[in-house]
N, C-alpha and C positions, 0 to 999 in steps of 0.2 A: 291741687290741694296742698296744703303746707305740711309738710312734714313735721315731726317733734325730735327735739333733741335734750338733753339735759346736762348742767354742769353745776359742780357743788365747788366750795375753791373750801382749800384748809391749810393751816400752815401759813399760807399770805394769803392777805384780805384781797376778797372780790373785789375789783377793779384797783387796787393797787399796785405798785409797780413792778412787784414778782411776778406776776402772771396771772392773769384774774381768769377765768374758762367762760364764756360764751359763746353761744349761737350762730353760727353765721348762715341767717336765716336768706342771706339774696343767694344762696348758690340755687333755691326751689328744690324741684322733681316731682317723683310720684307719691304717692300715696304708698305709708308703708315703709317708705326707705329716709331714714331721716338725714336730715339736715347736715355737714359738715358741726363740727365743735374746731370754734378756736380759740387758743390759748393768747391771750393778750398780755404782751411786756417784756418778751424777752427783749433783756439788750445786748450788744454786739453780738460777736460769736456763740454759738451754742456748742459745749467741747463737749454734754452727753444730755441720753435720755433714754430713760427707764419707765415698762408700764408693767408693773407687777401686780398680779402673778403672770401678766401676759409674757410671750417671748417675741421680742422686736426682731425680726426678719428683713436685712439682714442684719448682722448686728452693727450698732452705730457706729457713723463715720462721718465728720464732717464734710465729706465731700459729697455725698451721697444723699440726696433728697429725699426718697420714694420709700417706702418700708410699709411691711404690713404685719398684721397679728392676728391666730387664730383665733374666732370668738365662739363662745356658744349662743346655743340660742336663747332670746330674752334677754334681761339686762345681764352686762357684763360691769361688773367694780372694781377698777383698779386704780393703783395709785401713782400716778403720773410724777417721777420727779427730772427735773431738767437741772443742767448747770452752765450756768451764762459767765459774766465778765461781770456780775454782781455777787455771786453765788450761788446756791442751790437752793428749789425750789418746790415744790410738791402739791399737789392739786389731787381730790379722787375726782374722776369723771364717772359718767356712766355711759359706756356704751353699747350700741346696735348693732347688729351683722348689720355690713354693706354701710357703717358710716365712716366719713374721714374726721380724723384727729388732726388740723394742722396746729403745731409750736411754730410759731416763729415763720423759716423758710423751710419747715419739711413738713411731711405728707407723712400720716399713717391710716393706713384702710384695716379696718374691723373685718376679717374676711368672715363670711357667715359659715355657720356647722357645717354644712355639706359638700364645703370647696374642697374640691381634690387638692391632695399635698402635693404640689411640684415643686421637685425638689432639682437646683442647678447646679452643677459641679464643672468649676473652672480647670484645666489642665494644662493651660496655655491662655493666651492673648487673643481675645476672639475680635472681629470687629465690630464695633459698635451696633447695633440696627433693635428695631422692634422685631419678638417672636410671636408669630399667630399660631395660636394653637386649638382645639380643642378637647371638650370629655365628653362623656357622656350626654350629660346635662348643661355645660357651661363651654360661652366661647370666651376666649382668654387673649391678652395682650401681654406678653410677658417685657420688663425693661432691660436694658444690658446686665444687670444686676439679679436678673430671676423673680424680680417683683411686681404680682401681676398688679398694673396701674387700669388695667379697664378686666372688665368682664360683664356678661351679660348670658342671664338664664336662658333654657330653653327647654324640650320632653327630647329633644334627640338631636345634639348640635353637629352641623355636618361644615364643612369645606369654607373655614374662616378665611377671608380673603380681603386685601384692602385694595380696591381700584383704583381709586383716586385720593386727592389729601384730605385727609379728616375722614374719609369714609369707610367703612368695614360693611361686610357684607356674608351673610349662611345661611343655611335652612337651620330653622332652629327646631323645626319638628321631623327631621328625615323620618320615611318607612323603609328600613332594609330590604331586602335587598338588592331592591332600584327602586326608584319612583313610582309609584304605583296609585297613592292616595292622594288625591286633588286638593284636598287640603293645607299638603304642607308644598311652598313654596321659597323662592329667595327673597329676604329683606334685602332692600340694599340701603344702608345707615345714615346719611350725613349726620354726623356726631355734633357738625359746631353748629345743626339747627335744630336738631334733635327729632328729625324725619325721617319718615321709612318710607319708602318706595317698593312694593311688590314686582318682582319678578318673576312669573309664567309664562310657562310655553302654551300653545294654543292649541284646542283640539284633544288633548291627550294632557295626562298627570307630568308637573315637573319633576324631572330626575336628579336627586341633589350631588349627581357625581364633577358635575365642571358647569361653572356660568366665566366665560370667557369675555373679560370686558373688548369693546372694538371701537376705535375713535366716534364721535358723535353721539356718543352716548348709547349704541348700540352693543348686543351682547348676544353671546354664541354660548346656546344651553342644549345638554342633553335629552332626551326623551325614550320612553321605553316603551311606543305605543306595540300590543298584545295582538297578534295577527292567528285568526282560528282558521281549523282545516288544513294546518300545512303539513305539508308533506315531506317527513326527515328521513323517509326511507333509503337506507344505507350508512346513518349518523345510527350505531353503537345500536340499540334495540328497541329503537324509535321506530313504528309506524308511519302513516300514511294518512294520519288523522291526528293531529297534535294543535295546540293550543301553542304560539313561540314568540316569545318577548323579541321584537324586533329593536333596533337602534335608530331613531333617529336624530339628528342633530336642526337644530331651527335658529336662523339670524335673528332677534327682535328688532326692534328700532326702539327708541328714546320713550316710545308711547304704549309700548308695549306691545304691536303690532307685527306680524310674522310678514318677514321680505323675503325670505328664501329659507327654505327647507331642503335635506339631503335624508333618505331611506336606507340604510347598509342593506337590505334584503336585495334591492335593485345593481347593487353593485358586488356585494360577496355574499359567496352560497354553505347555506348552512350546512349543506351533508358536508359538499368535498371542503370548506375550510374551518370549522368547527373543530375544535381539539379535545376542551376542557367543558362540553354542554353540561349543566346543573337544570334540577328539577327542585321548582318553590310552589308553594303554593299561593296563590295571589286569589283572593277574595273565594276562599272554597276551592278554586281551579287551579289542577295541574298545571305551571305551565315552562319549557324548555327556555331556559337560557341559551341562549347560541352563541351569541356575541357578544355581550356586556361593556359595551363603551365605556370609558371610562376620565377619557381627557380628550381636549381637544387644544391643539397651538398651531397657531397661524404664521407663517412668513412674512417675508417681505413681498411676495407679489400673493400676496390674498389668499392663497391655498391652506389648505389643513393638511393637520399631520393626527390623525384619530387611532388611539390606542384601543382595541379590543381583547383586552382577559383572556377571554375565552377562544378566539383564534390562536392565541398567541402570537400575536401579530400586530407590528404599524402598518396603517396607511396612509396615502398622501394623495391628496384627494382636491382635486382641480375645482374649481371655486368654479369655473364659467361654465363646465360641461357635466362636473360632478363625478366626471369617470376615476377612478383609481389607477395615477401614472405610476408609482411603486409604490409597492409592499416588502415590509421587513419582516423576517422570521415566518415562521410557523409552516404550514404547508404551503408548496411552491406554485400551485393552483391558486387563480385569482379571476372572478367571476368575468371583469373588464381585461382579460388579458394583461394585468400590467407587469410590468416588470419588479422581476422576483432580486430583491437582493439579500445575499445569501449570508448570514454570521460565519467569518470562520478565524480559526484561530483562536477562540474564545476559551480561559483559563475555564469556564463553565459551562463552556459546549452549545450553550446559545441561552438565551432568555425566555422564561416564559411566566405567566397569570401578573404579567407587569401594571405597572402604573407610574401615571404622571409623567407621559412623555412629552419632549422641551427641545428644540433648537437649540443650540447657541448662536454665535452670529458667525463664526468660521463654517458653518453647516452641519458640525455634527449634530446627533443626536442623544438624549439622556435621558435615563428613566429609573424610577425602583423597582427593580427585578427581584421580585418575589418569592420565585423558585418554591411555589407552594403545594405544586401538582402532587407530587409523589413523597409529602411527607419529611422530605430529606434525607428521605434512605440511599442517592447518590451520593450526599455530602456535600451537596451544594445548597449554599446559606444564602440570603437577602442580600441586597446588593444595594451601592448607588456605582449608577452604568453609564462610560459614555463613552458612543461609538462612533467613531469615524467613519463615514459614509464616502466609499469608491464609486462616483456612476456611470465609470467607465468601463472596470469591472466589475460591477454590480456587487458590492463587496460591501462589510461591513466588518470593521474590527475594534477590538478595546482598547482604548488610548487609557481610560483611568476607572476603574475601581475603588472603592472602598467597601469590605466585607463585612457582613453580622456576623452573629455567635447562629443565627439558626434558620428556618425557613421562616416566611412568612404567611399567615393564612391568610389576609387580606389585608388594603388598602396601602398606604403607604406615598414617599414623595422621594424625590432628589431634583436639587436647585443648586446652580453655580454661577453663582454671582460676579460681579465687576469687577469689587473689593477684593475678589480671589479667594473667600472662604466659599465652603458649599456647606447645602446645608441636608441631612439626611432624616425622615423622617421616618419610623420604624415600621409604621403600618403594627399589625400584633404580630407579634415574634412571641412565643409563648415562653422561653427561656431567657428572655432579655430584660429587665424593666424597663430601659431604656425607652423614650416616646423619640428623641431626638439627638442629631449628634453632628456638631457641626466641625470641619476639616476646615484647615490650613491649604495653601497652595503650593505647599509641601505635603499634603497627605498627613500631617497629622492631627489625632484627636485635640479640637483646643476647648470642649465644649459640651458637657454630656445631659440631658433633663429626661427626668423620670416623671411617672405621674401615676396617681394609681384610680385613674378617671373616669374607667373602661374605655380607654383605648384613645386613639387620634388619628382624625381623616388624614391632614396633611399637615407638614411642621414647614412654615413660609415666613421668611425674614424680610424687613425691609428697612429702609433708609429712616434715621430718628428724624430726617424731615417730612420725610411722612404721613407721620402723626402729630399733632401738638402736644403734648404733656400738659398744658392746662387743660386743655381739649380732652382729653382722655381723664383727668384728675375728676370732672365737671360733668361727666357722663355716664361712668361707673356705676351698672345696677338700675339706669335710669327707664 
């Protein structure tokens, strides 16, 4: 259905050489979200531009294409003036949440009423890339600039990821806290067709904590299928009759069809490795968290490396047998006997209710350490962590840190890129505004974004090849 858009021109006549305001009704979409507005006639240079009483985000720079403005809801009237290589200029438009305003070669998006304010602050030289973020309600593409060029609504947006080029991918209806509602699933996006592909696990509710893309179009997803009558006798003041969210992990293939499945019940035991078990209630029923998966990353010979919360604990986990060859942190009990490697030396004494654990390709490992168990009454804050892995002597140490202001009570990310910035994602820190905070290769802050969203799964940068920016300009809202 064609959208509506509208343009008044004043000051210079419609369609003469000042800038006349029109339609540009071939960009389509849905129903609802209108149409780009373009301004026709700038000539050469555009050296400003003003839409009052709006405030143009960031403020103008001819260098700088992308820009947006807060709108309300219903019509917005403002008075458009630009100045070109002819002189100044002035148009009232009227616009819509979620339309674009192109002058000439720049972009401005109408942001609608309920877009959380993320706000970027530079401290340094960051490197260039796209930021995936999410809120609440909205997943986001932030440009080097802090200006979001794509978004797209949702009731509960979880784990904004982009796999491939042109494509984003999340649950846009997560149920905390894990997967539990069959309903909400992964879209996976292609932007430059404007298709969405579903993603489910089989058998059991999809769990929006990690869909792991794997060449061939295949993809490694969470699950949190609910195991009754289990037996937690000797886990804290647990019975012998419990109702216990199990983990497991399922390969898809291309068609969405399940190749291989992994159980954590059949490989780690809830009494002796369970640290941090929580009780939710899922559909009326009590039921025990034990080990709450949380990520999954793969090597180079096909194994996993599976974060559990609630052990406090990685594991690394044989692709062809399934068994657990080592386990990091937590208790040194491991259901497959693997081998325990041990944190030491650790400025924080060891990690634990972690997330978003990561390889590099030297072999260490890296995660957001959350340090959320005990509140922070040690004095140990949120972390991005990465440890060097001994397996000779089963050892583990910290080669690099960067510190929060506070604990973390849940989710959270850390990602160390190429380019040699890392990028840190705060999970909720209850004293922080901060959602994200991206490091130098020197450790320093070059990069701070707040948001006031309620909250963000994970904060993930990527290459501006990546994405398109007309691709992304042409999709927004769609």
């Amino acid at each position: 259905m064609k959208r509506l858009a509208w343009g008044i021109c004043v000051l210079v006549g419609c369609g003469g050489p000042g800038g006349a305001v029109v339609d540009a009704g071939a960009e389509g979409g849905d129903a609802g979200v209108p149409d780009a507005i373009t301004v026709d006639g700038p000539s050469g240079d555009i050296v400003s531009i003003d839409l009052d009483p709006l405030v143009l985000t960031p403020s103008f720079s001819p260098t700088v294409h992308d820009y947006a403005v807060r709108c309300s809801a219903g019509d917005n009237v403002v008075t458009l003036t630009y100045t070109d290589q002819t002189g100044t200029h002035a148009s009232v438009v009227h616009l819509a949440e979620d339309q674009e305003l192109d002058v000439g070669d720049y972009w401005i998006r109408c942001l609608p009423h309920d877009f959380p304010h993320v706000v970027t602050t530079a401290h340094g030289a960051a490197t260039p890339g796209y930021y995936l973020l999410t809120s609440a309600t909205f997943a986001i593409v932030l440009d080097p600039n802090g200006v979001p060029v794509w978004y797209e609504r949702g009731t509960n947006v979880v784990d904004l990821e982009s796999p491939a080029h042109d494509v984003v991918s999340f649950v846009p209806n997560a149920s905390p806290p894990y997967g539990w509602n069959a309903a909400a699933t992964f879209g996976i996006h292609a932007l430059d067709t404007l298709t969405t592909t579903p993603l489910a696990t089989v058998g059991v509710p999809t769990d929006f904590h990690e869909h792991l893309a794997l060449p061939g179009g295949h993809y490694l997803v969470t699950a949190y299928p609910i195991e009754s009558h289990v037996d937690l006798t000797g886990l804290g003041t647990f019975g012998s009759d419990n109702a216990m969210a199990d983990c497991e992990v399922e390969e898809l293939d291309a068609s969405d069809q399940l190749v291989w499945s992994w159980l954590a019940s059949a490989h780690v035991d809830a009494v002796k490795e369970s640290i941090e078990p929580q009780v939710n209630t899922i559909n009326g029923q009590s039921v025990v968290d034990t080990f709450h998966c949380n990520s999954i990353e793969v090597d180079g010979s096909g194994n996993l490396l599976l974060s559990f919360r609630h052990t406090n604990s990685l594991y690394y986990v044989d692709k062809t047998t399934g068994a657990v060859q080592w386990k990091l942190g937590g208790t040194s009990f491991n259901k497959d006997g693997a081998t325990y490697v041990q944190v030491t030396s650790d400025p924080e004494t060891t990690f634990n209710m972690q997330h978003d654990a990561r390889f590099l390709p030297n072999g260490d490992v890296t995660m957001f350490d959350d340090h959320g168990a005990d509140g922070g009454k040690s004095g140990e804050v949120a972390r991005g962590v990465e440890y060097a892995i001994d397996h000779v002597a089963n050892t583990a140490t910290v080669v690099f840190q960067y510190l929060g202001i506070g604990e973390a009570s849940w989710t959270g990310s850390f990602r160390r890129y190429a380019d040699g910035d890392s990028l840190v994602g705060w999970g909720y820190v209850s004293k922080d505004p901060r959602i994200a905070t991206e490091i130098d290769a020197a450790g320093n802050d070059v990069l701070d974004i707040t948001s006031d969203g309620g909250g963000n799964y994970r904060a993930l940068k990527v290459p501006l090849s990546q994405l398109d920016i007309a691709v992304l300009r042409a999709t927004t809202a769609k």
